[in-house]
C-alpha positions in Angstrom: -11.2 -55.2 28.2 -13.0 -51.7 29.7 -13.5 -49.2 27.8 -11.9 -45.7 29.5 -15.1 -43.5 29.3 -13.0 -41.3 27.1 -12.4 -43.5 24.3 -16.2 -44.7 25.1 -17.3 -41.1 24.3 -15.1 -40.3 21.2 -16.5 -43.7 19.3 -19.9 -42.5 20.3 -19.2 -39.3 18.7 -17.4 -40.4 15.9 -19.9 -43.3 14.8 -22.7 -42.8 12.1 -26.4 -43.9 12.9 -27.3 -45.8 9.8 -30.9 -47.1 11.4 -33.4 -45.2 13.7 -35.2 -46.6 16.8 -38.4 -46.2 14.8 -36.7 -47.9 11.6 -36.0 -50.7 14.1 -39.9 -51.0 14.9 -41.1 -51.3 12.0 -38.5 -53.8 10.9 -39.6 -55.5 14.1 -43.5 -55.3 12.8 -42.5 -56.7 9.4 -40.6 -60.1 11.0 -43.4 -60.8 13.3 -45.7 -61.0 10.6 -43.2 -63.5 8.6 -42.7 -65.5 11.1 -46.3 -65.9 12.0 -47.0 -67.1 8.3 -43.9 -69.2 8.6 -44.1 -71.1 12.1 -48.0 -70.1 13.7 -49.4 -73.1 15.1 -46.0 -74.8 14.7 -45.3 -74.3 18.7 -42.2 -73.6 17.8 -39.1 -73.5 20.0 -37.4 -70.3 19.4 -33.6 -70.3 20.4 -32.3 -67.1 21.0 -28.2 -66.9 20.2 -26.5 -65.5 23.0 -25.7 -62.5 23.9 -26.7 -60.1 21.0 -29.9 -61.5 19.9 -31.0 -61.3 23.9 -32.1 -57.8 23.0 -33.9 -58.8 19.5 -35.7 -61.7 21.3 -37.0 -59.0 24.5 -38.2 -56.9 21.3 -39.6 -59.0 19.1 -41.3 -61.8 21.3 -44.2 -60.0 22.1 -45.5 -59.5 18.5 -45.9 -62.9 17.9 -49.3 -64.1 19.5 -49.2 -67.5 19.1 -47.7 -70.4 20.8 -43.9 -71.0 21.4 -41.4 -71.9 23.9 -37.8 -70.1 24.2 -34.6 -71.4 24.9 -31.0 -70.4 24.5 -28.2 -71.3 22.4 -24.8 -70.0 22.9 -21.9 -70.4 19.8 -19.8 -67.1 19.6 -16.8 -66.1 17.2 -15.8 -62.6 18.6 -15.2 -63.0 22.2 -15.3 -59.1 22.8 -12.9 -58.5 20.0 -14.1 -56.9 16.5 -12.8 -59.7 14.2 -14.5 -63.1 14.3 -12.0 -66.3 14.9 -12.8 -70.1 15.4 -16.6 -70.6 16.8 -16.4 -71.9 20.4 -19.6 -73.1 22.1 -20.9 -72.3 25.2 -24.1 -74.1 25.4 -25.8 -76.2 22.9 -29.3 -77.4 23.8 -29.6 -80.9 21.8 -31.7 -82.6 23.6 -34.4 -79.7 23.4 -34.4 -79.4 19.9 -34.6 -82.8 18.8 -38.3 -83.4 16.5 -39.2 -79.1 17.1 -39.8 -76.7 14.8 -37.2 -74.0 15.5 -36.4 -70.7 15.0 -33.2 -69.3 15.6 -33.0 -65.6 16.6 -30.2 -64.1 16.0 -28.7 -60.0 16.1 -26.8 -60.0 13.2 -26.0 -61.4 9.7 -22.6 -60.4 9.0 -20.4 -63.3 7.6 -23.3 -66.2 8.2 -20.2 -68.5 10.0 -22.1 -68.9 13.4 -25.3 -68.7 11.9 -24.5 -71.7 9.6 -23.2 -74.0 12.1 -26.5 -73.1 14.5 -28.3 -74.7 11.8 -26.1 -77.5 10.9 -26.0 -78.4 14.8 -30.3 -77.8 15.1 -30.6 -80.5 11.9 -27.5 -82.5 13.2 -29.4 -83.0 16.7 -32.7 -83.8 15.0 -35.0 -81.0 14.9 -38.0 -80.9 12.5 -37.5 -77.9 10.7 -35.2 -74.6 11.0 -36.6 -71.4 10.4 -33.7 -68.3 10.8 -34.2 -64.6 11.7 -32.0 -62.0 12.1 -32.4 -58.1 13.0 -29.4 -56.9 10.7 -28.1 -58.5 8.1 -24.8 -56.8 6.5 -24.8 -55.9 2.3 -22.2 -58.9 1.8 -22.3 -62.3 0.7 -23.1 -64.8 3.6 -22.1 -68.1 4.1 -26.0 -68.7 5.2 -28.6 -66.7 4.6 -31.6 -65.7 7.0 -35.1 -66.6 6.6 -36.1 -63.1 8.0 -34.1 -60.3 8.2 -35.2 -57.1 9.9 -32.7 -54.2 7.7 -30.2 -54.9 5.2 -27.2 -52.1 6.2 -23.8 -51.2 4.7 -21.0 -53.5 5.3 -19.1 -51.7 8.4 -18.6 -53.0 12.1 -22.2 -52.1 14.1 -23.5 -51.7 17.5 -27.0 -51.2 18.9 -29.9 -53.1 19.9 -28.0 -55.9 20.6 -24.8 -55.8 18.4 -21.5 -54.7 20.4 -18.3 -52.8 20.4 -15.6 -54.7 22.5 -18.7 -55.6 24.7 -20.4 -52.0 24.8 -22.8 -50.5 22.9 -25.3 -53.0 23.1 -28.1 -50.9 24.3 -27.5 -48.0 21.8 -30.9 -46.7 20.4 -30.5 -47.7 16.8 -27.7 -49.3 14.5 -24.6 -47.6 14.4 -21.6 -47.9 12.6 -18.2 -47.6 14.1 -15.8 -44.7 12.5 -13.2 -46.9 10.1 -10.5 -45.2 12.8 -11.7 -47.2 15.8 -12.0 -50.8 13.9 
């Protein structure tokens, strides 16, 4: 569903910017160096989950110097809407991850539903070890936690670097959270 570019504009206006651009790079700084010390000289296979973490992955890739591989897995629960339902996958790489070291990158934290069944389907399909990172991870209890989390932010429906609103947003320069009113 499009946005009008009115009602684009007036959740613009009407959201607050919990995390800065330059709050994102250091956050960004801080998980390359844990994953280095977690998965350096692992070659790990680092599986970016689609579409959110896309921007994470462009961001954070190129402070880790050390050898990997990237793939993609796709398992989504929103579908453009702002409530998660049943997870439906769209692309599961198994043959890829069986006997790797992986890391799964993801955007967000926020219930840990998709995040969990990621990692139950990387052990399920063999791989060696599963490592988890996410940029933003929501102050709630998850049903799986992250290995690496970028910010820890109040518990309200995001967008930025990645995250969406009803499919926009997802280039917004820092995290924002949506005004109660257009939830």
């Amino acid at each position: 569903m499009k946005l009008d570019p009115k009602d684009y504009d007036a959740v613009a206006a009407r959201a607050d910017r919990l995390v800065t651009p330059e709050e994102i790079d250091a956050a960004l700084d801080r998980m390359a160096e844990s994953i280095t010390a977690r998965l350096a000289g692992k070659d790990p296979l680092v599986l970016c989950v689609m579409t959110g973490a896309v921007f994470v992955a462009g961001l954070l890739l190129p402070r880790l110097h050390f050898q990997l591989r990237v793939d993609y897995i796709h398992a989504s629960r929103y579908q453009g809407e702002t409530s998660g339902g049943e997870l439906v996958w769209r692309y599961r790489p198994s043959d890829a991850i069986r006997g790797q070291h992986v890391l799964v990158l993801d955007d967000v934290l926020d219930e840990g539903i998709t995040l969990r069944h990621v990692v139950d389907a990387c052990r399920t399909d063999g791989a060696a070890s599963v490592q988890t990172a996410v940029l933003v991870s929501k102050d709630r209890p998850h049903a799986c936690e992250a290995d690496v989390v970028g910010v820890q932010v109040a518990d309200r429906y995001l967008y930025g670097y990645g995250l969406d609103y009803k499919g926009y947003f997802r280039n917004a320069a820092g995290i924002y959270a949506v005004a109660d009113e257009d939830v």
